[in-house]
N, C-alpha and C positions, 0 to 999 in steps of 0.2 A: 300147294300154290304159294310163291313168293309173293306175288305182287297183292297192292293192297290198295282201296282207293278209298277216302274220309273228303269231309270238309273242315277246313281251317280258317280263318278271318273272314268266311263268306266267299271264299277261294276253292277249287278243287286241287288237292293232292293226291297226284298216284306217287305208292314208292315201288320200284324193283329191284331185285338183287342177280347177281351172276355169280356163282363160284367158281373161279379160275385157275386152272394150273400154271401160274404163270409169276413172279415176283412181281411187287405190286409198283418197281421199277420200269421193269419193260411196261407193264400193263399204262401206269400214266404217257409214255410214250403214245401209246396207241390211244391215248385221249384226248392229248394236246396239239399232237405234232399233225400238221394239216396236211402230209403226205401221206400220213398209215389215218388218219381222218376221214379220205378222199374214199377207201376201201371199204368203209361202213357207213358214217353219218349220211343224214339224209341227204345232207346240201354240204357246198363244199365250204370248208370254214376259213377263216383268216385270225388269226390273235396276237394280239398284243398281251402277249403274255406276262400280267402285272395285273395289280389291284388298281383299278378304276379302267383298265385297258380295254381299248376298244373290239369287240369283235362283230365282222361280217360274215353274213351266211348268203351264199351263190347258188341256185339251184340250175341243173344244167342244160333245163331246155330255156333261160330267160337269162344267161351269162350277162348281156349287154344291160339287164334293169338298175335304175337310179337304187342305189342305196338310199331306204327309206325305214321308218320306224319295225315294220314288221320283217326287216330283213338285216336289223342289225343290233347290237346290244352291247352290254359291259360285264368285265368282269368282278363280281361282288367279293369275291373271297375268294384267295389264292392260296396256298400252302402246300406249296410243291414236296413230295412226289403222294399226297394224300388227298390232295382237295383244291376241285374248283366249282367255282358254283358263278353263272353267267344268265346275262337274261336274254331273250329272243323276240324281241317285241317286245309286249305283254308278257310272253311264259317267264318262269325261271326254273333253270335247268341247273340241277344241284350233284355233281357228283365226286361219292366218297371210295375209296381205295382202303379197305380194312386187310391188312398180314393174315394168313391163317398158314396151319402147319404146313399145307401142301401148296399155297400161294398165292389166291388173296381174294377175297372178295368184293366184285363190284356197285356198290349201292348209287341207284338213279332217283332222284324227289323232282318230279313235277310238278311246279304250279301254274296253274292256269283257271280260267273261266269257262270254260267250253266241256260243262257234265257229258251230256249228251254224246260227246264225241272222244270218251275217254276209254274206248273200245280197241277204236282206232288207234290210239296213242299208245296203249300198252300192244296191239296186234304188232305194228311197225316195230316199235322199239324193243318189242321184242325177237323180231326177223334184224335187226339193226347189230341187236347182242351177238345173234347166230356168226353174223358177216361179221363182227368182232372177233369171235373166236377163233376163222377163220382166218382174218388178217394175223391173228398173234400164232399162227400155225398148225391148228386144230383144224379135223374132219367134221364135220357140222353136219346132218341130211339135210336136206331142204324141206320147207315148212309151209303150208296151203295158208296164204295171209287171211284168205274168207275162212276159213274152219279155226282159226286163231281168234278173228272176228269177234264169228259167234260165242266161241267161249268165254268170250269176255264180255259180252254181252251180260247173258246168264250170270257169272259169277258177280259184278258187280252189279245185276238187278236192275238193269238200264233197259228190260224190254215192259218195265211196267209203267200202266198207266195212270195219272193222276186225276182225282176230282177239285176243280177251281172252287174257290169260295164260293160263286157265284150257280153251284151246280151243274155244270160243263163238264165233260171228261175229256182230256187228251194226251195223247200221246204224242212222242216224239223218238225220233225212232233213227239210229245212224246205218246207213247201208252202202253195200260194198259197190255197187253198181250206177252207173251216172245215170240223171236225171231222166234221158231220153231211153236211154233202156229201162229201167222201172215205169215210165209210162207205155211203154207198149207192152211191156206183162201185164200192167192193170191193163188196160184194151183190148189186148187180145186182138182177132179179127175185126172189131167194132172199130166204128167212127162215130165218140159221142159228138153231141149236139144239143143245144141250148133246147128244153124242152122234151127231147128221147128221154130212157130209160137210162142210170148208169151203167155202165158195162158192170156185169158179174165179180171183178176182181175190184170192185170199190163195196161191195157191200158183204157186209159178212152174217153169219146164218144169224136166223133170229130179227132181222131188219126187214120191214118192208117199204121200199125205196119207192120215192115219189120224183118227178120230174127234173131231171138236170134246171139246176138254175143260176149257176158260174162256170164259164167254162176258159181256163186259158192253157191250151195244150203248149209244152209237156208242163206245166208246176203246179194249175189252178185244178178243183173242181167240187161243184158243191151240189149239193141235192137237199130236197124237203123230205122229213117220213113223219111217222104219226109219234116219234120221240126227238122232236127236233131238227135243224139244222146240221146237215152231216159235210163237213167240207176237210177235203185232203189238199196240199199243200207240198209241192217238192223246187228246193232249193239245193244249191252248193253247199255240201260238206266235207268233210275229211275224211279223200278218199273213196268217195259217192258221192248220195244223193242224201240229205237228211227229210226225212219226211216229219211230216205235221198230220195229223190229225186230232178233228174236233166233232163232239156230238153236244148241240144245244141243252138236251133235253132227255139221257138216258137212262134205259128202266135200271133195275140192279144190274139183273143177267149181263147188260152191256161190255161192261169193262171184258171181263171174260172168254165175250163174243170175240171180242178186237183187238186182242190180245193174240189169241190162236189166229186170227186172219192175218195178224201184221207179221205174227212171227212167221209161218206158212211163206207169205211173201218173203220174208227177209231168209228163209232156211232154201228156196229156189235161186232167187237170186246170186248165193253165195255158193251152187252148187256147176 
């Protein structure tokens, strides 16, 4: 496994690498130039290629949106035909161009905020790299972005769950699949309700569930048990749905419990 993810300044950093058969000439071509850009990068780029120069990112179902902070950035460091490093927003996106005998290696540093969803970042970028190889002439197969996902999941340890200061446990959890679909796998045939029982796919073995007592379909839902306040949570993430969940008051076994139930869900989901 190339890729690798740490904390730095209170920041998350993933790094990636590519070994390329390719001169590390051509290859910055196909980093810089927003024509062979267009064939891989997520969105389509614009640069002003120079130190301090400005770059736009265009994605292509929202061509007509204002250029605004999370859709445009600058270049930090230039040093053509080895290095550019640019930021996206908030991200910074850092990449090196290393010579090797047979022709060069591509090294990616991201940084960003967003732990949770650093699954996603290396799942993409790395279907990004594939589409790279291909624009520079190479047969690539094609690559399942959910079973990419999950591996990344696992390897950077992002399916576990924390306990708060305050004796809470929760998890947090990035998934493949948008918000309305993960709420009708947790429901099933069920139509909960303020007061019912929660559907089966909210509680995991080892719980005994007490009466719905939040309910906002598809993101809300909360419940009483004899270990606490149980409430789940689905918002907009990268790429899906990112889930939340919280238990008030859990015995040991819990974590454990919620851990196989969440993954269970998130291994369906992405199947």
């Amino acid at each position: 496994m190339t890729e690798t993810l740490s904390s730095e300044n209170g920041r998350t950093v993933l790094r990636m690498r590519r070994d390329l058969r390719h001169p590390a000439e051509k290859v910055w071509r196909a980093i810089t130039d927003p024509s062979q850009l267009a064939g891989w990068f997520p969105a389509a780029v614009e640069l002003d290629l120079r130190l301090d120069g400005p770059v736009t990112f265009t994605f292509e179902q929202d061509p007509g949106a204002p250029v605004d902070e999370q859709s445009s950035g600058v270049i930090r460091a230039y040093e053509p035909p080895h290095l550019i490093e640019y930021t996206w927003g908030v991200e910074v996106l850092r990449w090196e161009l290393q010579p090797t005998a047979d022709g060069c290696t591509l090294h990616l540093t991201a940084t960003y905020d967003d732990r949770p969803g650093s699954a996603s970042f290396a799942g993409g970028w790395t279907l990004c790299f594939d589409a790279l190889e291909r624009v520079l002439g190479d047969t690539v197969p094609e690559r399942d972005y959910g079973e990419l996902h999950e591996h990344f999941i696992k390897a950077f340890g992002l399916d576990r769950g924390a306990v708060t200061p305050d004796g809470a446990l929760h998890f947090e959890r990035q998934l493949v699949q948008p918000k309305d679909a993960v709420w009708a796998h947790l429901t099933g045939p069920e139509t909960p309700g303020k007061g019912t029982p929660p559907p089966t796919g909210f509680v995991p073995k080892g719980i005994d569930p007490g009466p719905i007592t939040a309910l906002e379909a598809p993101t809300h839902l909360a419940y009483a048990s004899a270990t606490g306040t149980i409430t789940w949570t689905l918002r907009d993430g990268n790429g899906g749905a990112r889930l939340h969940v919280s238990q008030t008051a859990p015995a040991p076994d819990h974590q454990s419990a919620w851990h196989d139930h969440i993954e269970a869900l998130a291994a369906d989901l992405a199947n």
